[in-house]
One Martini backbone bead per residue (centre of mass of N, CA, C, O) as a GRO file, in nm:
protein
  261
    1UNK     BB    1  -0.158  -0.002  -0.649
    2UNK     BB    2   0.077   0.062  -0.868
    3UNK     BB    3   0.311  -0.161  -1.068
    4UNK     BB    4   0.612  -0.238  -1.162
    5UNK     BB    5   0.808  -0.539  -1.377
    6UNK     BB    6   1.151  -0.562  -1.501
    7UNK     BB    7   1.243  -0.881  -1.630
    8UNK     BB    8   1.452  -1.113  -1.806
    9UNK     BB    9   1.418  -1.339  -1.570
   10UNK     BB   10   1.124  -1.561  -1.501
   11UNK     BB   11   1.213  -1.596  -1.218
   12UNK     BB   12   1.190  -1.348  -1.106
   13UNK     BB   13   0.907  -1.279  -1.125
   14UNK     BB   14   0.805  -1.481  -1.013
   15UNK     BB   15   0.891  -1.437  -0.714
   16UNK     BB   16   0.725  -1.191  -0.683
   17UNK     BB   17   0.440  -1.280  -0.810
   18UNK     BB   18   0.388  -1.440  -0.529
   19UNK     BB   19   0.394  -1.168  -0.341
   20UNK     BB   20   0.111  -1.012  -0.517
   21UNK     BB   21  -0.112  -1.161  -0.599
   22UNK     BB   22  -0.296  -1.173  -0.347
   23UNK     BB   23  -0.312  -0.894  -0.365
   24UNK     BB   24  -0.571  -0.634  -0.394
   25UNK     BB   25  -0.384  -0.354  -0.411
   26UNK     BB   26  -0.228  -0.480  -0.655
   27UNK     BB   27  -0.119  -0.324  -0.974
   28UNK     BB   28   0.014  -0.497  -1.222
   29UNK     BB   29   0.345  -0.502  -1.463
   30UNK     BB   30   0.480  -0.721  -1.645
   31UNK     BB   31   0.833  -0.713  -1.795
   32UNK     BB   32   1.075  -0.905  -2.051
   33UNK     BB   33   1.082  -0.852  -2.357
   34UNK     BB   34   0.959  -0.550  -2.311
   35UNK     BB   35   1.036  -0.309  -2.160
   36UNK     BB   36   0.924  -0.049  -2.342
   37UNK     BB   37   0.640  -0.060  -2.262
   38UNK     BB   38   0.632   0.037  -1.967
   39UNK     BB   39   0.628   0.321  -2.088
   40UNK     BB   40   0.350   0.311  -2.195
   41UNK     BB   41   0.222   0.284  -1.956
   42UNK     BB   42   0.300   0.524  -1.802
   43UNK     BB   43   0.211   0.701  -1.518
   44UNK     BB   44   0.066   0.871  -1.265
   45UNK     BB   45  -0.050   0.582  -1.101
   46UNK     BB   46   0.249   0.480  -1.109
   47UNK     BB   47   0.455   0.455  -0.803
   48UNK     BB   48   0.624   0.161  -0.902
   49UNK     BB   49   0.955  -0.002  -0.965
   50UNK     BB   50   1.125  -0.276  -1.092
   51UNK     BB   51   1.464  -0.310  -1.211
   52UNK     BB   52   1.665  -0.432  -1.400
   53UNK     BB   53   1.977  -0.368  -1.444
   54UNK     BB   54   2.053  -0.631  -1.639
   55UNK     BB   55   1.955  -0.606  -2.002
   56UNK     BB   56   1.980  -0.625  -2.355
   57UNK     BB   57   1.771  -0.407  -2.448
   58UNK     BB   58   1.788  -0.219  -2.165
   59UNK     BB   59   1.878  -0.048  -1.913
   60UNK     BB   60   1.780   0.052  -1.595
   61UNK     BB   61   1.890   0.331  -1.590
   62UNK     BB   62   1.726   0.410  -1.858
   63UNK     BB   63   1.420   0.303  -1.803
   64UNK     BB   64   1.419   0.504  -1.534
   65UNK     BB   65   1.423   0.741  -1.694
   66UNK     BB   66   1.182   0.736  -1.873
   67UNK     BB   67   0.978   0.669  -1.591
   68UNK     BB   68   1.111   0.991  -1.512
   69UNK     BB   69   0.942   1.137  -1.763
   70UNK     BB   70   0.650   1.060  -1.716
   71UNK     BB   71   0.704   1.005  -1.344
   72UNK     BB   72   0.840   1.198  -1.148
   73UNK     BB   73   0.672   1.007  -0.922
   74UNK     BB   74   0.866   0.759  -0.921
   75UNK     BB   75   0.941   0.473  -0.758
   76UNK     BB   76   1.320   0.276  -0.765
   77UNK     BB   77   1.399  -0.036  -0.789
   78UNK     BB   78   1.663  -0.232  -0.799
   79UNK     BB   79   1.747  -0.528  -0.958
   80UNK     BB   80   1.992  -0.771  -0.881
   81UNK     BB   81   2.286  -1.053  -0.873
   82UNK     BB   82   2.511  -0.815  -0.825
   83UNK     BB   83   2.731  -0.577  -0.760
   84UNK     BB   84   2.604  -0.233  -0.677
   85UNK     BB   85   2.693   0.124  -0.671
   86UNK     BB   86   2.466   0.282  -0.515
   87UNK     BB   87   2.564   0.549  -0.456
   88UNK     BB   88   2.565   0.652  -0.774
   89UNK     BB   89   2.223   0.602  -0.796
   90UNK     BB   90   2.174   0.803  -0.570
   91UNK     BB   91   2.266   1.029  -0.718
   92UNK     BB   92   2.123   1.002  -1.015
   93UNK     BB   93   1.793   0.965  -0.857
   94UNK     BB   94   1.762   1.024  -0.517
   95UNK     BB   95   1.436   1.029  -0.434
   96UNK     BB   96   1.329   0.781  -0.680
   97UNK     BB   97   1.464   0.627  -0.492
   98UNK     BB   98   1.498   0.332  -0.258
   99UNK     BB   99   1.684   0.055  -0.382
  100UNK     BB  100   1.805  -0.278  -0.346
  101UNK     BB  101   1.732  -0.612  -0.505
  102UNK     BB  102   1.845  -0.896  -0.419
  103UNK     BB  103   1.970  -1.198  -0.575
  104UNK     BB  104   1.783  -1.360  -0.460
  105UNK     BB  105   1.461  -1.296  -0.305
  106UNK     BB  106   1.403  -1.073  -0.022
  107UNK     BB  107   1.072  -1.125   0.133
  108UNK     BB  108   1.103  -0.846   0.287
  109UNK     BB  109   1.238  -0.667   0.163
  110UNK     BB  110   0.997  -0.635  -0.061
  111UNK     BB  111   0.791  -0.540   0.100
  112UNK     BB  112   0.934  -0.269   0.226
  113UNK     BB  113   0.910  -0.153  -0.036
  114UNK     BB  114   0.669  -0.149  -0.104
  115UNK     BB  115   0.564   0.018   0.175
  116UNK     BB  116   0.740   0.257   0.058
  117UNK     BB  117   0.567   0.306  -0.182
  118UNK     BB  118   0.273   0.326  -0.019
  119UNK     BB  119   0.382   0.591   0.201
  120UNK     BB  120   0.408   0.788  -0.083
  121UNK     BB  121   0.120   0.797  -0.086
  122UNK     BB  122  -0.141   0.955  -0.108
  123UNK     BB  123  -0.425   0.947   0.052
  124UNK     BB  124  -0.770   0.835   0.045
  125UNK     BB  125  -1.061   0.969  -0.044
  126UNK     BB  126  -1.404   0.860   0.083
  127UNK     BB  127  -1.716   0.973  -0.065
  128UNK     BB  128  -2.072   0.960   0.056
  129UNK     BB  129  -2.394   0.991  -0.079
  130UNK     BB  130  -2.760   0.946   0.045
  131UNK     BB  131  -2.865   1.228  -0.074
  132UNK     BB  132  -3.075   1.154  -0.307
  133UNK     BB  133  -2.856   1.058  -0.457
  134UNK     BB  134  -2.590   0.756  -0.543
  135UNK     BB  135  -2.234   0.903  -0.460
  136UNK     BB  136  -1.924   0.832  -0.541
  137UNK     BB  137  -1.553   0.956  -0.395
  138UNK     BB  138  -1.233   1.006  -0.535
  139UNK     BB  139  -1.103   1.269  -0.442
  140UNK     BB  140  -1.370   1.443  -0.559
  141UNK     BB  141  -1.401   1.205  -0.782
  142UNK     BB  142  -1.665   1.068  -0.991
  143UNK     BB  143  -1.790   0.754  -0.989
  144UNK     BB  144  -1.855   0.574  -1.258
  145UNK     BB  145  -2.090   0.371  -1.349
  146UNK     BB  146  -2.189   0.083  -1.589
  147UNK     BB  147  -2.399  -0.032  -1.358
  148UNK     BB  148  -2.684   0.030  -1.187
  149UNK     BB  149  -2.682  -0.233  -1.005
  150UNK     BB  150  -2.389  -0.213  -0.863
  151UNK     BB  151  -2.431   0.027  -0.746
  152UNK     BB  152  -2.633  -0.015  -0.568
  153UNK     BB  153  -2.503  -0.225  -0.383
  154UNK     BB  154  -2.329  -0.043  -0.281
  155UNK     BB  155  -2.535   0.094  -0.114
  156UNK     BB  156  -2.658  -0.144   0.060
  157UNK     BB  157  -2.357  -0.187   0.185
  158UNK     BB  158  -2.375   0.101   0.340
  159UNK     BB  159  -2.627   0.067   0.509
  160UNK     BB  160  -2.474  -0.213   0.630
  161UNK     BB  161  -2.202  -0.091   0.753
  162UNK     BB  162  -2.019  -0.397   0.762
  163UNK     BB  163  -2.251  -0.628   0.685
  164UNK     BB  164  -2.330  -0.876   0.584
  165UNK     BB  165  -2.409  -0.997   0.265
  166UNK     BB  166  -2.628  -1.210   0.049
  167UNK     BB  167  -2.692  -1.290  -0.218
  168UNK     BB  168  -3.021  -1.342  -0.139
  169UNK     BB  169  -3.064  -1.064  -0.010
  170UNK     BB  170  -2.969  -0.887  -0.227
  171UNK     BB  171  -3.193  -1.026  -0.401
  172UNK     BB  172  -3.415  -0.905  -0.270
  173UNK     BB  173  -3.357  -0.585  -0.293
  174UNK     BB  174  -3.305  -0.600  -0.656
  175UNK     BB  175  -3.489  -0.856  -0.697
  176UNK     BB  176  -3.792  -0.923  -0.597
  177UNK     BB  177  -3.965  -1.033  -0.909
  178UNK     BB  178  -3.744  -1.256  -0.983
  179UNK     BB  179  -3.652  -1.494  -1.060
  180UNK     BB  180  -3.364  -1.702  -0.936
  181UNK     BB  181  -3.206  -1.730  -1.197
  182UNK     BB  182  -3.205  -1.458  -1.310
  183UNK     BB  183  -3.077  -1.291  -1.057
  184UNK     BB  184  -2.860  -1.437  -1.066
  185UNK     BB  185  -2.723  -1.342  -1.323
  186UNK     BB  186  -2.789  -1.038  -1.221
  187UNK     BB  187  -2.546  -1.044  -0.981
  188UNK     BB  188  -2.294  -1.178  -1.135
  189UNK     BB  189  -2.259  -0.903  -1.269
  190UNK     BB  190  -2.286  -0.694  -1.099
  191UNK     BB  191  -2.060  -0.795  -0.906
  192UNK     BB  192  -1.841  -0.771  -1.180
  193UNK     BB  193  -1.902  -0.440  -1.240
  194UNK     BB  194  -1.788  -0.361  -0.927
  195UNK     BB  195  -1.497  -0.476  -0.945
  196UNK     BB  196  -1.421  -0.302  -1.199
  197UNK     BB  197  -1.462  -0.023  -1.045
  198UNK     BB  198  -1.298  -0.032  -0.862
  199UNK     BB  199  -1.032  -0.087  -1.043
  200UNK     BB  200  -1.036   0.167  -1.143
  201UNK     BB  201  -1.011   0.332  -0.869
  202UNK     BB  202  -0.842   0.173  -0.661
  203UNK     BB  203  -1.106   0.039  -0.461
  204UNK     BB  204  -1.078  -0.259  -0.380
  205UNK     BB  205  -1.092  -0.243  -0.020
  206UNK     BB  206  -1.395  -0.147  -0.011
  207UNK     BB  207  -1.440  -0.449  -0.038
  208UNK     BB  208  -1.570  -0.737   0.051
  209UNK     BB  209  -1.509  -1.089  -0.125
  210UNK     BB  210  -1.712  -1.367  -0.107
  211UNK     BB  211  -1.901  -1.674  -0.127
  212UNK     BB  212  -2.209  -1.521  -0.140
  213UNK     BB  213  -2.050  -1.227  -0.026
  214UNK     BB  214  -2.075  -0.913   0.148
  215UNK     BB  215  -1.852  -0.627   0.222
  216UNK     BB  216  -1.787  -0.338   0.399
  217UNK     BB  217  -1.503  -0.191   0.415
  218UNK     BB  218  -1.424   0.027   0.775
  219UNK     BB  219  -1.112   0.052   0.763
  220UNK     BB  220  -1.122   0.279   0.618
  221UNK     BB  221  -1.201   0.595   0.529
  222UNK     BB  222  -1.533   0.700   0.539
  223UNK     BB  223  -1.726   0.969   0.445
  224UNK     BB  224  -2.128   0.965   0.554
  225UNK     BB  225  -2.404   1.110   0.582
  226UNK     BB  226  -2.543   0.889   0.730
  227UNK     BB  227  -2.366   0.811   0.946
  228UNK     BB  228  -2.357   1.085   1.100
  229UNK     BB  229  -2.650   1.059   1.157
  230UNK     BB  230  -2.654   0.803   1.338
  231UNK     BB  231  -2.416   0.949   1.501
  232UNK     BB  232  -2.506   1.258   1.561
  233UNK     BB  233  -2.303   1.490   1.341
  234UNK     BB  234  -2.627   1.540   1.273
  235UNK     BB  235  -2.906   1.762   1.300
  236UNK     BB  236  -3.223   1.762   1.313
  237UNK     BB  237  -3.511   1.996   1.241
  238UNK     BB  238  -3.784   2.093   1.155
  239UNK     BB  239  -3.664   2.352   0.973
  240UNK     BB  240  -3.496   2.132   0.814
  241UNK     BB  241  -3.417   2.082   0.458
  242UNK     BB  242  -3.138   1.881   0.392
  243UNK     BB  243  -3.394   1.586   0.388
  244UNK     BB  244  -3.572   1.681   0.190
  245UNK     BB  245  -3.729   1.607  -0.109
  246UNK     BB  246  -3.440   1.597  -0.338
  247UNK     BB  247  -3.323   1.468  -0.034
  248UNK     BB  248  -3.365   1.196  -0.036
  249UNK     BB  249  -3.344   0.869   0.036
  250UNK     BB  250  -3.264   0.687  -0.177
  251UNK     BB  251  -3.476   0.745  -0.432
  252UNK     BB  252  -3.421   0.506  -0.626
  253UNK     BB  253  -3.463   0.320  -0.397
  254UNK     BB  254  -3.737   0.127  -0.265
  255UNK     BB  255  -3.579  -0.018   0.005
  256UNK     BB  256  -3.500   0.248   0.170
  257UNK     BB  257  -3.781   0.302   0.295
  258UNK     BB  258  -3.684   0.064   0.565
  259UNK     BB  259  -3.410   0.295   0.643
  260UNK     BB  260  -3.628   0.542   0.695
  261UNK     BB  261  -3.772   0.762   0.961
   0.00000   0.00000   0.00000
C-alpha cells in the first residue's frame, strides 16, 4: 500500500515514520520542504495521504485538492497541532477525508487511519501457474520479472508451499554445478531481485525474508493450479491432456521433476 507523508515539521515526520517503517506492507514518501512533489508523485497507486494542514509553501486543503484531481480515490488525513474545522473540511472532502489527526500524534489513532486506508483498496487476487511456464499473476496483470533465476526461487518457493527453505537448499536446486562462494554471491542477487520484484507489484507480503531462509507467506489468498492438483480440487483422467506435453509441470526447471510423478 502506498502513501504520502507531507508535514513542514521534522518531528512530525519522525513520528510517523516511526510507526510505519517497519511496516513491510507500506510503501510511503515524506515530503518537508518541497510539498508540491507530492503531487508530481501521485498516481492511481497512491490510497492515502496524511497532509499537514498549515504549512508555508502551500496549505493542506489546496494540496488536498490537487492529490485527488490526480487520484480521485485517494483518501486524506489532514493532520494539524490547532483546532480545526472538521465539519467545513468534511463538507468541503466529503468521502475523500477520512479524519483529523492532532498533534502530537495518537499513536493508535494513526494506526486506525492506516487501517482504514487500506480497508478502502480492493484486494489482491494472486495467481500462480506450474504448468508449462511458471507466470504469477497480480490482479490478471503477468508480473514481469528482471532475473529469471529470481523468478525460479520463486518457483521452487511455491513448490514448497510455505515451508521454510534455506540458503543452501535454495543454492542446491538453482545452482547445483556451482562452487559455493560463486552461487553465494548469485543467491544473494537473485534474491535482492525477487525483493525488488515484488515491491514493484506492491506484494511484498508474499514472502518472508529473513537471515539465510525463505519462505512462501500462505496466509495470502493465492490460487495455484499445482496446489489444487495436491489438493484433489483438480483430477487427471487417462484420456485428460490438461498436464501433459507443452503444459508439463514446471518445465524450465530440471529440480521440478522430483516433485511430479
Amino acid at each position: 500500500m502506498k502513501i504520502i507523508i507531507v508535514d513542514n515539521e521534522k518531528s512530525a515526520l519522525y513520528s510517523i515514520l516511526d510507526q510505519i517503517i517497519d511496516n513491510k506492507d507500506i510503501d510511503y514518501k515524506l515530503y518537508m520542504n518541497n510539498p508540491l512533489d507530492a503531487v508530481e508523485y501521485c498516481n492511481s497507486e497512491v490510497k492515502g495521504a496524511f497532509i499537514d494542514l498549515k504549512m508555508p509553501q502551500i496549505s493542506g486543503e489546496e494540496l488536498a485538492l490537487k492529490l485527488i484531481k490526480k487520484n480521485p480515490s485517494i483518501k486524506i488525513v489532514f493532520v494539524t497541532g490547532f483546532t480545526a474545522a472538521e465539519d467545513q473540511l468534511r463538507e468541503s472532502f466529503k468521502e475523500n477525508m477520512l479524519g483529523i489527526l492532532y498533534k502530537p500524534l495518537d499513536t493508535a489513532q494513526f494506526k486506525y487511519y492506516v487501517e482504514e486506508i487500506n480497508s478502502s483498496n480492493p484486494s489482491v487476487i494472486i495467481k500462480i501457474h506450474m504448468f508449462g511456464t511458471f507466470d504469477l499473476f497480480v490482479n490478471d496483470t503477468l508480473v514481469e520479472f528482471s532475473c529469471d533465476k529470481s523468478k525460479e526461487m520463486l518457483a521452487l518457493l511455491t513448490v514448497y508451499r510455505g515451508r521454510t527453505l534455506t540458503k543452501n537448499k535454495i543454492i542446491e536446486h538453482l545452482w547445483p554445478d556451482k562452487e559455493y562462494n560463486k552461487a553465494d554471491v548469485l543467491y544473494r542477487y537473485s534474491r535482492w531481485k525477487l525483493i525488488d520484484t515484488l515491491k514493484n507489484y506492491h506484494i511484498m507480503d508474499l514472502v518472508n525474508f529473513s537471515k539465510a531462509k525463505i519462505n512462501l507467506d500462505c496466509s495470502n489468498h493465492i490460487l495455484c493450479d499445482y496446489w489444487d492438483l495436491l489438493d484433489q480440487h483438480i483430477f487427471i483422467e487417462e484420456n485428460d491432456n490438461r498436464f501433459k506435453d507443452d503444459d508439463i509441470f514446471l518445465r524450465e526447471y530440471d529440480w521440478a521433476l522430483e516433485y511430479w510423478n
